[in-house]
C-alpha positions as CSV (number, residue, x, y, z in Angstrom):
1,X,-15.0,-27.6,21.1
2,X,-13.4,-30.6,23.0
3,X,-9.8,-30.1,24.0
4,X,-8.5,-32.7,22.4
5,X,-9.8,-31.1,19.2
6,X,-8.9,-27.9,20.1
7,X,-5.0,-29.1,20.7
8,X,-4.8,-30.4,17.3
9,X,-6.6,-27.0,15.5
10,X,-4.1,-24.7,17.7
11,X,-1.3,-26.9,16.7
12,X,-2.1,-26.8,12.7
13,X,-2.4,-22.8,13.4
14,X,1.0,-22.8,15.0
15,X,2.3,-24.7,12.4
16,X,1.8,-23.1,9.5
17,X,3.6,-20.8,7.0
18,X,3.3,-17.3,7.6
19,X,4.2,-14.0,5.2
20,X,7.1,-12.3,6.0
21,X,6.0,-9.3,5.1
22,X,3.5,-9.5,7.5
23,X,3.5,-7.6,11.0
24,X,3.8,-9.1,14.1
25,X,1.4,-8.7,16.7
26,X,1.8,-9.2,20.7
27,X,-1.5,-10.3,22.1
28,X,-2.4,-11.1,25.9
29,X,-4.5,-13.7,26.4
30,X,-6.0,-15.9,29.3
31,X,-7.6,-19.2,29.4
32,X,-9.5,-21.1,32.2
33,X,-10.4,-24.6,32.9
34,X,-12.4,-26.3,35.6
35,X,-10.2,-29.3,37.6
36,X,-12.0,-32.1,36.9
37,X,-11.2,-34.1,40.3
38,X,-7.5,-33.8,40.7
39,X,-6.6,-33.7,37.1
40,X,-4.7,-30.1,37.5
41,X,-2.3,-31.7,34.8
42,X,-5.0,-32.0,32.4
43,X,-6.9,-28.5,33.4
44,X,-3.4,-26.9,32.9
45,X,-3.6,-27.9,29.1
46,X,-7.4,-27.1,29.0
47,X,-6.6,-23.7,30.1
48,X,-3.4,-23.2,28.0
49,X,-5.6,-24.0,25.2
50,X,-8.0,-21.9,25.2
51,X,-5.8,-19.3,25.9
52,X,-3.7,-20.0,23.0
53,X,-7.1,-20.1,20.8
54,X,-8.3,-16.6,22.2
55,X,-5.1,-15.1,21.2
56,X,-5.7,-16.4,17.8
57,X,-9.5,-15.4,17.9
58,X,-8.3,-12.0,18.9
59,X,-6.4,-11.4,15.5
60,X,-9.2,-12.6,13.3
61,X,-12.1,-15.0,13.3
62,X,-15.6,-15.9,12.0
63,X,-18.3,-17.6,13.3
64,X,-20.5,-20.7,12.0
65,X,-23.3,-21.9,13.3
66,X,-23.4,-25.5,13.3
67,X,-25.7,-28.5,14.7
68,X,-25.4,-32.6,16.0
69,X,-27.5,-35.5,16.9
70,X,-26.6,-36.8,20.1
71,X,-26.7,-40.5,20.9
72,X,-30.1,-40.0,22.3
73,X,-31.3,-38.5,19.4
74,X,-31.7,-35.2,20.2
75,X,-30.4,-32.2,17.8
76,X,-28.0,-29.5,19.4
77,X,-27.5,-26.1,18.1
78,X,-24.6,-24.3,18.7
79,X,-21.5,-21.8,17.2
80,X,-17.9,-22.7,16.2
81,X,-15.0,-20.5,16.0
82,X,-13.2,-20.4,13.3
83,X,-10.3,-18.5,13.9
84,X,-7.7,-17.5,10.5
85,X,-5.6,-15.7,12.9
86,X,-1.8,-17.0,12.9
87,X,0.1,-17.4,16.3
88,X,4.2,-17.6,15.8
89,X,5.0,-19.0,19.2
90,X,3.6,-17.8,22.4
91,X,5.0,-17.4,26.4
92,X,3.3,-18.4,29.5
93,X,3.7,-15.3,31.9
94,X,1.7,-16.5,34.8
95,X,-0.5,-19.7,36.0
96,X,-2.4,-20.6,39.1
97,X,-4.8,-22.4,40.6
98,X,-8.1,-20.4,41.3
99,X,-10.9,-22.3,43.3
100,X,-11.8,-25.1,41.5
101,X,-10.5,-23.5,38.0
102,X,-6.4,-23.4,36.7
103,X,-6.3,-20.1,35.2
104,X,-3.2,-19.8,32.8
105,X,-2.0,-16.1,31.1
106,X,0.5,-16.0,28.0
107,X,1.7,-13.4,25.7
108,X,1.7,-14.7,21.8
109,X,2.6,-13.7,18.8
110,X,0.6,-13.0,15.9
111,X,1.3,-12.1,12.2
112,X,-0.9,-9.7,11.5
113,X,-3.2,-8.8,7.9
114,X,-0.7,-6.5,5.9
115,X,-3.2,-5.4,3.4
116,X,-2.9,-2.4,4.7
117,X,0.1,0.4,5.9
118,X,0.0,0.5,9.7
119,X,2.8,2.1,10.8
120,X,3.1,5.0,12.0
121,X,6.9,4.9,12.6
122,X,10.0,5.9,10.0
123,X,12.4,3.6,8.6
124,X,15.6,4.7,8.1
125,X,17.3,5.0,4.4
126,X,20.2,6.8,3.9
127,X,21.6,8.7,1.0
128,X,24.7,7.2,-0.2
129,X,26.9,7.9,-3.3
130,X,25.2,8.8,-6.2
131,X,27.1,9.6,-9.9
132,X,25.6,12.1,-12.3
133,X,26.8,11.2,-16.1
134,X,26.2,13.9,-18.4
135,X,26.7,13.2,-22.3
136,X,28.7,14.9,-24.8
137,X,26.3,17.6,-26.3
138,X,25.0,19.2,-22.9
139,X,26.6,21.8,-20.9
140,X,27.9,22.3,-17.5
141,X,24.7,24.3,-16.9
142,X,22.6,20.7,-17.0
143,X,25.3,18.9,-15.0
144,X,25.1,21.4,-12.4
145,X,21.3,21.5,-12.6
146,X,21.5,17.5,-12.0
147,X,23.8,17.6,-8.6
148,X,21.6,20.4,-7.3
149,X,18.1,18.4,-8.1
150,X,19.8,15.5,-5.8
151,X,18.8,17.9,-3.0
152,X,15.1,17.7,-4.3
153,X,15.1,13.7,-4.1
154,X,16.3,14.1,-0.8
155,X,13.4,17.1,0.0
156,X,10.4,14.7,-1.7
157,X,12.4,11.5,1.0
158,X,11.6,13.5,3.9
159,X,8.0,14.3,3.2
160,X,7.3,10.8,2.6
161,X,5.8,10.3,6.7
162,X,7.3,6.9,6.6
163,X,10.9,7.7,6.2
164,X,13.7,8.7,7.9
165,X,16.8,10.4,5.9
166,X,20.1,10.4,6.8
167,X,22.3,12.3,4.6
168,X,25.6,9.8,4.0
169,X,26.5,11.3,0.5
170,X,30.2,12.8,1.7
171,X,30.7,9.6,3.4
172,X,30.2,7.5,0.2
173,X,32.2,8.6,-3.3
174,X,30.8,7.5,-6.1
175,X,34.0,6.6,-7.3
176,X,37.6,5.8,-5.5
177,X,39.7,7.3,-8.2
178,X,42.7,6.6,-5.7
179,X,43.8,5.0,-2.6
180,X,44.1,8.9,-0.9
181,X,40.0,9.2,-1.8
182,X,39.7,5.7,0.8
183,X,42.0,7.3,3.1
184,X,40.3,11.0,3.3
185,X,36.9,9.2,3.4
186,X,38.1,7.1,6.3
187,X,39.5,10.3,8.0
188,X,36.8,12.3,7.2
189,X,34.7,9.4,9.0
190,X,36.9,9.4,12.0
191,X,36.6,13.2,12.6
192,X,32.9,13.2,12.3
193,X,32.3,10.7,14.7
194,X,30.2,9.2,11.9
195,X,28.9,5.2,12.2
196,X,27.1,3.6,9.5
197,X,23.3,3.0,10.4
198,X,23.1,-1.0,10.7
199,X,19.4,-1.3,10.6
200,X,18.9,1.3,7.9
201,X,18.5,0.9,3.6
202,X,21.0,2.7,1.4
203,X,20.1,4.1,-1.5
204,X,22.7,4.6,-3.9
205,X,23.1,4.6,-7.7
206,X,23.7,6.9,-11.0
207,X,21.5,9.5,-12.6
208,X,21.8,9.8,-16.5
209,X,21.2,12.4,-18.8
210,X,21.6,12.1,-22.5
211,X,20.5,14.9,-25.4
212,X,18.0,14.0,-27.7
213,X,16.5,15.7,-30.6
214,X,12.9,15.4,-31.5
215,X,12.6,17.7,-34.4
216,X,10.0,17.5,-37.3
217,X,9.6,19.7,-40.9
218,X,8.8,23.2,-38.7
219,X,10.3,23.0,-35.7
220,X,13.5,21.9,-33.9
221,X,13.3,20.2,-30.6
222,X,15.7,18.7,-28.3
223,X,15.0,17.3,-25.1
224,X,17.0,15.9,-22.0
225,X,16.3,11.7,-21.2
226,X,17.1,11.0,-18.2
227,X,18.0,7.7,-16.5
228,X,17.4,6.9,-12.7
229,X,19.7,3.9,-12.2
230,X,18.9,3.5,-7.9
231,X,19.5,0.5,-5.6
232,X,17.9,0.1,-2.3
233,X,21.1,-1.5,-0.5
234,X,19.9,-3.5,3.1
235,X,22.6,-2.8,5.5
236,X,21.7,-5.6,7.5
237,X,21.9,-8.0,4.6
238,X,24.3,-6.4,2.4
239,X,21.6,-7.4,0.2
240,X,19.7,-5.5,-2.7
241,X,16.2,-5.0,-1.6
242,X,15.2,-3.5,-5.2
243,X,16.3,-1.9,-7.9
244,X,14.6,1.0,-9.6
245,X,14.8,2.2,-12.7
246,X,12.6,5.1,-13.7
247,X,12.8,7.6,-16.3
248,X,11.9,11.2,-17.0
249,X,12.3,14.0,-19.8
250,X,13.3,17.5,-19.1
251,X,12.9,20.4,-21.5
252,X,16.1,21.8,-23.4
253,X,15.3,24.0,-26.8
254,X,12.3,24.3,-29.0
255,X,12.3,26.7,-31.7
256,X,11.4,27.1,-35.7
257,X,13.5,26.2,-37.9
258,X,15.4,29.3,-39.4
259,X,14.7,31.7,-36.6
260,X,15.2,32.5,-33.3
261,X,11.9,32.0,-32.1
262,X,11.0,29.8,-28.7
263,X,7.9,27.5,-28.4
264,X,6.5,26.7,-25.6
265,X,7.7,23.3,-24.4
266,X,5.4,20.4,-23.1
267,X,8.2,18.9,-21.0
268,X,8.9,19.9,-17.4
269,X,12.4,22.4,-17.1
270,X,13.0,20.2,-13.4
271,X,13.3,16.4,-12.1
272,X,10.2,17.2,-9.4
273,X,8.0,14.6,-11.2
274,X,11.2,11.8,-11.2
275,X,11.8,12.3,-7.4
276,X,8.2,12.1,-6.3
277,X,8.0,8.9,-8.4
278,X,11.0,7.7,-6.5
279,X,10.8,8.7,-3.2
280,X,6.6,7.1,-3.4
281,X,7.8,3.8,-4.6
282,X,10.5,3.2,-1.8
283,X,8.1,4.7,0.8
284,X,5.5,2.0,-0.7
285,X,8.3,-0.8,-0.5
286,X,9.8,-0.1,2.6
287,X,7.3,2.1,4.7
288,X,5.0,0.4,4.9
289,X,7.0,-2.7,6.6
290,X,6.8,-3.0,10.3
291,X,10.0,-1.1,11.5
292,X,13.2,-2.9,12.4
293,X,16.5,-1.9,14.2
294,X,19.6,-4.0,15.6
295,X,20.8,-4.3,18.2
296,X,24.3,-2.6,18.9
297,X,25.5,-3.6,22.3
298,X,23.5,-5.5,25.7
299,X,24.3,-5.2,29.1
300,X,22.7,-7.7,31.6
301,X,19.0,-7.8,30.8
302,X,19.3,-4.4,29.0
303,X,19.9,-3.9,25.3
304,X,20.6,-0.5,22.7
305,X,18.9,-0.6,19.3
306,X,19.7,1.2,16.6
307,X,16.6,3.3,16.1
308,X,15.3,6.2,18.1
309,X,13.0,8.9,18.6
310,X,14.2,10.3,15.1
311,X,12.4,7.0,13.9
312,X,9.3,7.7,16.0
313,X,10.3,4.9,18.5
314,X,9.4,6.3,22.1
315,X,9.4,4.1,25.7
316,X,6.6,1.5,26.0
317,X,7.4,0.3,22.4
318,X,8.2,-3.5,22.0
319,X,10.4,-5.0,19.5
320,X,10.3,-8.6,18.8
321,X,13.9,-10.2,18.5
322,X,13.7,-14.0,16.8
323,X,17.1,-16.1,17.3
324,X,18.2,-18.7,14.6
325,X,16.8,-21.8,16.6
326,X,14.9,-24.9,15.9
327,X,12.6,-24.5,19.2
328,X,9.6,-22.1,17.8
329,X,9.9,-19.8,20.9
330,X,13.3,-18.8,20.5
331,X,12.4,-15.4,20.4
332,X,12.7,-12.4,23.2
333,X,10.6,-9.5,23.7
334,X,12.2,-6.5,24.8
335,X,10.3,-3.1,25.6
336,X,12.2,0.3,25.2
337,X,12.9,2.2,28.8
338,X,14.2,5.3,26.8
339,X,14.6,6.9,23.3
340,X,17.5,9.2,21.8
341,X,17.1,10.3,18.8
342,X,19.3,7.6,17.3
343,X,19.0,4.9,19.6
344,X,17.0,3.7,22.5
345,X,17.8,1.4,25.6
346,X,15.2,-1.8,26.1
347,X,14.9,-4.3,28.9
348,X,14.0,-7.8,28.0
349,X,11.1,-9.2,28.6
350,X,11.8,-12.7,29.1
351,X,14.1,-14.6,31.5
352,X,15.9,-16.9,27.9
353,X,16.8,-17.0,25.6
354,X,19.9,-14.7,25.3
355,X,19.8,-11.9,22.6
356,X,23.3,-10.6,21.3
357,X,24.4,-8.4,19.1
358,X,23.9,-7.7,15.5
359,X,20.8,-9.1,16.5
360,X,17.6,-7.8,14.7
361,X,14.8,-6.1,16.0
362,X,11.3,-5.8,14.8
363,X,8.6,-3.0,16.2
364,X,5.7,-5.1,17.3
365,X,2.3,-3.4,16.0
């Protein structure tokens, strides 16, 4: 392909719209191009060109066969690359002069196919305030039945290999019935040491439960519907990220009429069934997404995140931090140095452009 050609294909690629679901990729690539005389200017694009084209060749590409006629008549055979891969920006790390060649070396980035779940890290949602309403007609039994089967959505969270639960209940009332609730929460807070989780989703909500009957000309039957009211709450945002609303019924009485004989019930006696519902859809909407943390504080060319080993994160990870710009390479790479379990320390990568905080961070795949 003729670099003139292969300038205007690379800059179409760059130039597209992208997913943004979609993962980001870093990919190393090198090009080389022969000096034609002393035209190093013009071997410098040559070989930043097909550097830029590997890189996008290295995410996904096809090849076609294709032929010409020359001028003197003669057909030539030979294969094109096609290449669907989409480069975001990219950063020249090193060029030279080798012999009679310039050899150029960048790192780009590259959204990534998100057909599939690739991650293998855990995003972090934590468990904020959640109401149980319980309707006239059922006892305390069934209310107490409903606060203990939070700690089953919270079990069926944590097996989910995606996810990482933090546990924020006593730090979020589901209702401030009065100004001393604010204030003990706030104290409570204080004395823990506890910090929201910036880069995490809250889930918080209501759970309903409402007594219905069911009965026919033999047998009376009442059942339990409940109501999952849930909203997946981005902390970076403040946004909703989804709402869910999913339903279940649980087993209460079933007897013929006129006796005191039971039947058998066809309903489940627990919420199991609701919470694994749950707990798979938000792994499904959120898991699945490559992972993200902010950063909290930077120091020099250093920089904390929000995310740790409890997230999977461990040193030689690289996050990808894009800054509101119009230049399409205002972005820094940083790689983590170390990993606690709720934060990690990473150096950046690049010499500009400046990351502050607040700033968001997102694992490269």
């Amino acid at each position: 392909m003729r670099p003139l050609l292969l300038l205007s294909t690379l800059a179409l690629i760059l130039g597209m719209s992208v997913s943004a679901d979609a993962g980001t990729r870093l990919i190393h690539a090198v090009g080389r191009a022969a000096i034609a005389g002393k035209d190093s200017a013009g071997a410098r694009k040559s070989a930043l060109a097909e550097a830029l084209y590997d890189a996008a060749g290295q995410v996904r590409m096809v090849v076609r066969g294709s032929s010409f006629l020359s001028n003197a008549g003669t057909i030539h055979e030979e294969s094109g690359i096609a290449v669907s891969g989409l480069l975001k920006g990219y950063n020249v790390v090193e060029e030279h002069r080798e012999g009679d060649h310039y050899v150029v070396t960048i790192d780009a980035l590259a959204e990534t196919d998100d057909s599939e779940c690739g991650s293998v890290k855990k995003a972090d949602i934590a468990i904020g305030g959640i109401a149980i309403h319980v309707a006239p007609g059922l006892g305390g039994a069934v209310e107490r039945q409903a606060r203990e089967g939070i700690e089953g959505l919270i079990s069926e969270l944590k097996d989910q290999a995606t996810l990482h639960v933090i546990d924020d209940r006593r730090f979020n009332p589901v209702a401030y019935t009065s100004s001393a609730v604010a204030q003990n929460t706030k104290y409570l807070e204080a004395l823990a040491g506890h910090s929201k989780s910036p880069g995490a989703y809250t889930l918080s909500g209501s759970l309903n439960l409402e007594r219905k009957r069911v009965d026919n000309e033999l047998v009376g039957e009442a059942v339990i519907n409940v109501t999952a009211d849930f909203q997946l709450i981005d902390n970076v945002s403040g946004a909703v990220k989804e709402t869910i609303a999913e339903h279940a019924t649980m087993a209460l009485d079933k007897h013929i009429w006129g006796t005191e004989i039971n039947l058998p019930q066809e309903h489940p006696t627990d919420l199991t069934g609701l919470w694994q519902s749950i707990a798979e859809r938000i792994a499904d909407h959120v898991g699945c997404q490559s992972l993200r943390a902010v950063v909290t504080s930077v120091s020099g060319n250093r920089a904390t995140l929000s995310a740790g080993s409890s997230n999977g994160v461990k040193p030689g990870d690289f996050f990808l931090v894009e800054l509101p710009s119009q230049d399409r390479n205002s972005w820094q790479i940083i790689r983590v140095e170390s990993a606690g379990a709720s934060q990690s320390v990473a150096r950046l990568m690049k010499a500009s452009p400046a990351v502050h905080p607040n700033s968001v961070a997102v694992l490269l795949q």
